[in-house]
C-alpha positions in Angstrom: -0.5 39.1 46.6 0.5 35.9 45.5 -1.7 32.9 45.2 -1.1 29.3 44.7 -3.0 26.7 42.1 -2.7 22.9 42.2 -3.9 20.9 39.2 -4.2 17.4 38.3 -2.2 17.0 34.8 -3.5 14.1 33.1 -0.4 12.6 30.7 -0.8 10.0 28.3 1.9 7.2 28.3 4.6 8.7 26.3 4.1 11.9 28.1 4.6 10.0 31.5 7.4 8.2 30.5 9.2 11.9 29.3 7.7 13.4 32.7 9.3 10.9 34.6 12.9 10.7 32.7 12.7 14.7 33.1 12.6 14.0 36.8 15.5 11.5 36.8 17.6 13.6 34.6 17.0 16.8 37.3 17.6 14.3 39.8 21.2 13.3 38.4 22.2 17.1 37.9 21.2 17.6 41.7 23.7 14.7 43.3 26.2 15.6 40.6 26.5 19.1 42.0 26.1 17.6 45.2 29.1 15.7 44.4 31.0 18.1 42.8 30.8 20.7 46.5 31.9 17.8 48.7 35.0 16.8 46.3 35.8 20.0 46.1 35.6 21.2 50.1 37.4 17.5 50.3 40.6 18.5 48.5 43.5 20.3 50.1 42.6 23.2 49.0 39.3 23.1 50.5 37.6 25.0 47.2 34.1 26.2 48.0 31.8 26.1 44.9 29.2 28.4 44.4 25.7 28.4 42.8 27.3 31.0 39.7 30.2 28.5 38.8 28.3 25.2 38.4 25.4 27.4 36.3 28.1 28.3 34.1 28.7 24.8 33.7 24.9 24.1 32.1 25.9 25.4 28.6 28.9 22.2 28.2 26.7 19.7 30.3 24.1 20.3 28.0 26.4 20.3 25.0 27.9 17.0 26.1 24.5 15.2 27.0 22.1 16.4 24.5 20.1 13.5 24.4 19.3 13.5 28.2 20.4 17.0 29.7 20.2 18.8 26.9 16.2 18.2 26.5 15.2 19.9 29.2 14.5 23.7 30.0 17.9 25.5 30.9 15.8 27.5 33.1 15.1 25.0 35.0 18.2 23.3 35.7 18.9 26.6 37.1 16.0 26.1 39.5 17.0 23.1 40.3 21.1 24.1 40.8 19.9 26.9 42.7 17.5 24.3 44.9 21.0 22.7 45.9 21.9 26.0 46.8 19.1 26.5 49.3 20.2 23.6 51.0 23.6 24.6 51.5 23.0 28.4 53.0 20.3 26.9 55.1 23.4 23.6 56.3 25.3 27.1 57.1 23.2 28.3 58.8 22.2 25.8 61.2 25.6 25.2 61.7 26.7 28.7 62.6 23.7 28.9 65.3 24.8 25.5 66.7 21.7 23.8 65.6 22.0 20.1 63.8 23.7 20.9 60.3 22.1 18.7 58.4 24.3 18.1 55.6 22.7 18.1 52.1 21.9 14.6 51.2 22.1 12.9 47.7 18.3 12.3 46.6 17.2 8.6 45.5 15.0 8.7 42.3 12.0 7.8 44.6 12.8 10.8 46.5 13.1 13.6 43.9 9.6 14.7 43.1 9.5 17.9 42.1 11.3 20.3 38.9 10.8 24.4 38.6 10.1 26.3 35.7 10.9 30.0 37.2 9.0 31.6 34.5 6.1 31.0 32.9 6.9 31.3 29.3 10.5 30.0 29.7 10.4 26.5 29.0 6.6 26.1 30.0 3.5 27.3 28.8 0.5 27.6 31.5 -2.7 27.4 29.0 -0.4 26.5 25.8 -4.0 26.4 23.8 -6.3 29.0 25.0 -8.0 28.4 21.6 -9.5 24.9 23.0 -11.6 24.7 25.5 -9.2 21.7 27.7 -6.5 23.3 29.3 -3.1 22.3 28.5 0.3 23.0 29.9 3.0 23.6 27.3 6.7 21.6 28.8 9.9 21.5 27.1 10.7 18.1 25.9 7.6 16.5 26.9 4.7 18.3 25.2 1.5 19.8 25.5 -0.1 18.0 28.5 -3.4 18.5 29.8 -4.5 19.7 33.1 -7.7 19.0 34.8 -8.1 23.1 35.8 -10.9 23.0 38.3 -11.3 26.6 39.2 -10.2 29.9 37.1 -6.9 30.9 37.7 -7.0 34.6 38.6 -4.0 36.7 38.2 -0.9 36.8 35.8 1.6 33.1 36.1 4.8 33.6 37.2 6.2 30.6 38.0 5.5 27.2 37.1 6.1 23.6 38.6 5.8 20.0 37.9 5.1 17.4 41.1 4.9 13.4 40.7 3.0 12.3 43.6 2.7 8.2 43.4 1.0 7.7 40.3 -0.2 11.3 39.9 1.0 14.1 38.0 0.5 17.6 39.2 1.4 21.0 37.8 1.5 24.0 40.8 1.5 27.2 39.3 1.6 30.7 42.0 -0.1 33.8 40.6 0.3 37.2 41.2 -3.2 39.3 41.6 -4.2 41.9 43.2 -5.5 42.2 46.8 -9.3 40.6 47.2 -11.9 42.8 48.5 -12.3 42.3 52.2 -15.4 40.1 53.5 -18.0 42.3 55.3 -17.4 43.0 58.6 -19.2 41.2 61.4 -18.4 42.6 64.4 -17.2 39.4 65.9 -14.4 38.4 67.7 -13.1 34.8 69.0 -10.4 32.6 70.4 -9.6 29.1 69.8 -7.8 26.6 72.2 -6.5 23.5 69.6 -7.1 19.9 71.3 -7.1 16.1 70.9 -10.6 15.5 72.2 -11.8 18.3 70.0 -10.3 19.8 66.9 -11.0 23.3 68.1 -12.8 24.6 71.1 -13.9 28.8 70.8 -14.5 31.1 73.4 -17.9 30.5 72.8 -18.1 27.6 73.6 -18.7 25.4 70.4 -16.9 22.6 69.5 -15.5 21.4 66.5 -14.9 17.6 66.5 -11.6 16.3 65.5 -12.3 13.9 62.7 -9.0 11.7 63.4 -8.5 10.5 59.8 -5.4 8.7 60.1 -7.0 6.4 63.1 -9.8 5.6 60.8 -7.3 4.5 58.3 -5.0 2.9 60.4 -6.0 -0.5 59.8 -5.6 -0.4 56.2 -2.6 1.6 56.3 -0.9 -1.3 58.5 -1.9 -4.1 56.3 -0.7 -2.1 53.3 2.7 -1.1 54.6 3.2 -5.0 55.7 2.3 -6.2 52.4 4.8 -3.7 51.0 7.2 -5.0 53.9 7.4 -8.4 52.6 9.5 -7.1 49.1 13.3 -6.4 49.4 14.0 -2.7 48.8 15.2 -2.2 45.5 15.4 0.1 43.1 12.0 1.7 41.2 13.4 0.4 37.8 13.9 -3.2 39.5 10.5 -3.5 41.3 8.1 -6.5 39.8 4.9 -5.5 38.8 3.0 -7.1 42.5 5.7 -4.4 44.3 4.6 -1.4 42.3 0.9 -2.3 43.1 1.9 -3.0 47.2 3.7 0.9 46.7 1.2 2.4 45.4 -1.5 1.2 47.5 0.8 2.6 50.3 1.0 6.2 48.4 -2.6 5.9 47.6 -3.9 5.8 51.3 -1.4 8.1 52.6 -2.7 10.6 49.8 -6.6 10.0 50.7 -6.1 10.8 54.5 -3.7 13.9 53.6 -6.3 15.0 51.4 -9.0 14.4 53.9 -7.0 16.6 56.7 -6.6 19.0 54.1 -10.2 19.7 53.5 -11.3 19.3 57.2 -8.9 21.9 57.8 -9.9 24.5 54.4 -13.7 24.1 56.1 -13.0 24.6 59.7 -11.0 27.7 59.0 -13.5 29.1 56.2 -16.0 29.2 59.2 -13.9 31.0 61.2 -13.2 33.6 58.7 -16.7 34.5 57.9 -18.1 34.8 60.8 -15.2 36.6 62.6 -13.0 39.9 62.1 -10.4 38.7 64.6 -9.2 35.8 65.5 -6.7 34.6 68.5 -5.2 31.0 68.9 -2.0 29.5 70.8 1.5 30.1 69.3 1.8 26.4 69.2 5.7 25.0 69.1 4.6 21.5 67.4 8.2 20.0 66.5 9.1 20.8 70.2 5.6 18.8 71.1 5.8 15.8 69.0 9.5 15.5 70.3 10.5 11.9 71.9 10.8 12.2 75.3 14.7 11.5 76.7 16.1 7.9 78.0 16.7 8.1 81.6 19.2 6.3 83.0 19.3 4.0 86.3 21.8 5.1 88.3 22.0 1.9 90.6 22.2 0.1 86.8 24.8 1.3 84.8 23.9 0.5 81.1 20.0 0.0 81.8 17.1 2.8 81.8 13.9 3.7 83.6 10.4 4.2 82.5 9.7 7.7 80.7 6.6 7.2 79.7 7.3 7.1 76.0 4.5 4.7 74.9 2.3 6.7 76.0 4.0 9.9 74.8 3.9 7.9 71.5 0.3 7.8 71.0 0.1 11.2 71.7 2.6 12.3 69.2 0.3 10.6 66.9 -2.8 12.1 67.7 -1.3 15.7 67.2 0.4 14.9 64.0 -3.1 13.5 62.6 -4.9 16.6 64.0 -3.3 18.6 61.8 -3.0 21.9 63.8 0.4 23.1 61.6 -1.4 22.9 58.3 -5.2 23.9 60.0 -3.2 27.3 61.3 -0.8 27.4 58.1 -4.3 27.9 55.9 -6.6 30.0 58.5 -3.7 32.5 58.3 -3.5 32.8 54.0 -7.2 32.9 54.0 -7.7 35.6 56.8 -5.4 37.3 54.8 -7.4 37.1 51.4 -10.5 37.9 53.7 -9.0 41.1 55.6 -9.2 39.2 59.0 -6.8 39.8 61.8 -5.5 36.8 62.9 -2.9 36.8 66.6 -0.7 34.4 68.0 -0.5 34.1 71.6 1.6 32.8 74.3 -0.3 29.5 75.3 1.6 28.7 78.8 -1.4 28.4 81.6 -4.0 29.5 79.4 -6.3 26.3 80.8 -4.6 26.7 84.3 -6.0 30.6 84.7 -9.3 31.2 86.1 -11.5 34.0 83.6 -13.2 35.1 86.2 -10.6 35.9 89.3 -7.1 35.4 87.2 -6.5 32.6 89.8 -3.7 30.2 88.3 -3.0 26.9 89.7 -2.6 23.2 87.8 -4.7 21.9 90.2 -7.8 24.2 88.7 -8.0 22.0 85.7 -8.8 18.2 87.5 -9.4 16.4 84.5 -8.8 16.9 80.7 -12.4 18.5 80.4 -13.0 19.8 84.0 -12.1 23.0 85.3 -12.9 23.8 88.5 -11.1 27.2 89.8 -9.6 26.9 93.3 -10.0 30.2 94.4 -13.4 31.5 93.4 -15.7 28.1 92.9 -16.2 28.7 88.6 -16.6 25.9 86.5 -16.5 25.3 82.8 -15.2 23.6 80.0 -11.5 23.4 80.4 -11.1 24.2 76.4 -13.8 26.6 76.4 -11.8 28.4 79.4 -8.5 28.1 77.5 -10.2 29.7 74.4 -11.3 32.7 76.7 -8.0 33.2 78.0 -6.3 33.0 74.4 -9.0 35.7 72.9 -8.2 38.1 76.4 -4.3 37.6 75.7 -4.7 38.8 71.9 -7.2 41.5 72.4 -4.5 42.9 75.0 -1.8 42.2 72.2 -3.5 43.6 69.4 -4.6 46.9 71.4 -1.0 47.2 72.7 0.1 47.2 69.3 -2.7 48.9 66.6 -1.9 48.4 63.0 
């Protein structure tokens, strides 16, 4: 299997300064392919450039530019050609299934964070001095930097990458290892029913509380992003030194409550894993969810709109995107994985609108956010403790219709 390692790299000035004109350097290859496809689809001819011909280019660009290009690892301007590339199968493909294209877009300095190393070994070094006890990443044209390695890395490197997060410097490395031994079995089985009120809600019955991070940071989030509003938008090279700080502080707060949702979600899912062999939760569609509702127009006003309710469909679309669920689910299925858990996906349409005890569906069974009060045969419960129930029934049915 492979596994994923993120470490803080900790440069020293000059090493920053090279990190950071490696970035811009990558970032100038990218838009000049970028602009070298769209010139070339442009002219009469309508030429269509491939990833093959513009890496065949590397060995002159480099030969011609050795003082910026020609520093860097050829690798991974390869990675980076081949990034563009990405991009323009997945504009193809959106486009031949009638979705929105998407054309590839030319990246802004701010907004090219990331360079690939494909191999570890090629232009890179993961633990360049194993002989010293502080870890140290070997990169071409930049040096031997070290890396604040906070657990062992288990597993042989394969590929190595270098992320600029605000002020931060990370290096991501994915490792290839063998299968983990599977956690004990417990006997256990469970379903969840994600929420707003709650984080989680099990068939059980427990709740997990929803910890709402980005509320709690709201208010210094607003203040920072209005003292950053007050600077005209410039380039990063032609920022004053009281703009940097307003950006940073920006970066700096988003990064705290990303990291905060991050661990709430590594814990909540870590409990789940240990104490359960299977686990069911809603298929959850959450782009579809957080979508803005449509503009409805007055027919007896030509030009002018009704109400449809999308201040209030606003706030909500907050309060999911700070729950979380896409990256709480994205992480509970990697670790059931590494744990031997089973983990199912379920169809979550009327899963709080059906009774568990007589199958009795109606809207009307669930008369409050909490309340559920069945129609039919009197029961009452928890409305997220019933649609837990309901999700744990629906994958127990699923997985005994289809046994590994």
């Amino acid at each position: 299997m492979i596994r994923a390692y993120k470490f803080l790299m900790r440069p020293t000035v000059g090493q920053a300064a090279a990190l950071a004109a490696m970035l811009a350097d990558h970032c100038s290859l990218y838009n000049g392919a970028l602009q070298e496809r769209r010139d070339a689809y442009r002219h009469v001819s309508k030429t269509s450039i491939k990833y093959g011909q513009q890496s065949a280019q590397l060995k002159e660009i480099r030969a011609f530019d050795p003082e910026r290009q020609g520093r860097w690892s050829f690798s991974s301007q390869q990675a980076t050609l081949r990034r563009l590339d990405k991009a323009f199968q997945a504009f193809f493909r959106r486009a031949k299934a009638g979705d929105t294209p998407g054309y590839p877009r030319f990246r802004g300095v701010n907004w090219f964070d990331t360079v690939d190393f494909p191999k570890d070994g090629d232009g890179c070094r993961w633990d360049s001095t194993a002989h010293n006890r502080v870890t140290r990443v070997r990169l071409q044209g930049v040096g031997h930097v070290k890396a604040h390695r906070h657990r062992p890395v288990v597993g042989t490197v394969k590929t190595v990458s270098v992320k600029r997060e605000g002020k931060r410097w990370y290096v991501i490395l994915t490792a290839e290892q063998e299968q983990p031994e599977p956690l004990p079995r417990t006997g256990s089985v469970v379903g969840i029913d994600m929420g707003i009120a709650s984080f989680l809600t099990t068939s059980s019955g427990e709740h997990v509380a929803n910890p709402r991070h980005g509320r709690k940071a709201a208010a210094k989030l607003e203040a920072a992003q209005q003292a950053l509003s007050r600077f005209p938008r410039v380039r990063r090279d032609k920022r004053t030194a009281n703009h940097q700080r307003a950006v940073d502080n920006v970066a700096r707060l988003h990064r705290r409550v990303r990291h905060q949702r991050l661990d709430h979600a590594h814990k909540a899912a870590l409990d789940l894993v240990r104490q359960h062999d299977f686990i069911a939760h809603e298929d959850l569609k959450i782009r579809n969810m957080v979508k803005a509702p449509a503009p409805k127009p007055d027919p007896g006003r030509p030009g002018c709109f009704l109400p449809n309710g999308a201040a209030a469909k606003a706030g909500l679309n907050h309060s999911i995107s700070d729950a979380g669920w896409g990256v709480f689910l994205t992480i509970l299925n990697a670790k059931a994985e590494s744990a031997g858990r089973e983990v199912v996906a379920v169809d979550p349409r009327d899963t709080s609108r059906t009774c568990p005890e007589c199958g009795h569906v109606s809207a009307e069974n669930r008369p409050t956010q909490e309340k559920f009060h069945c129609l039919s045969c009197g029961h009452s419960a928890h409305a997220d403790t019933v649609g837990a129930l309901n999700v744990l029934r629906a994958g127990l049915v699923r997985r005994d219709a289809n046994p590994a």
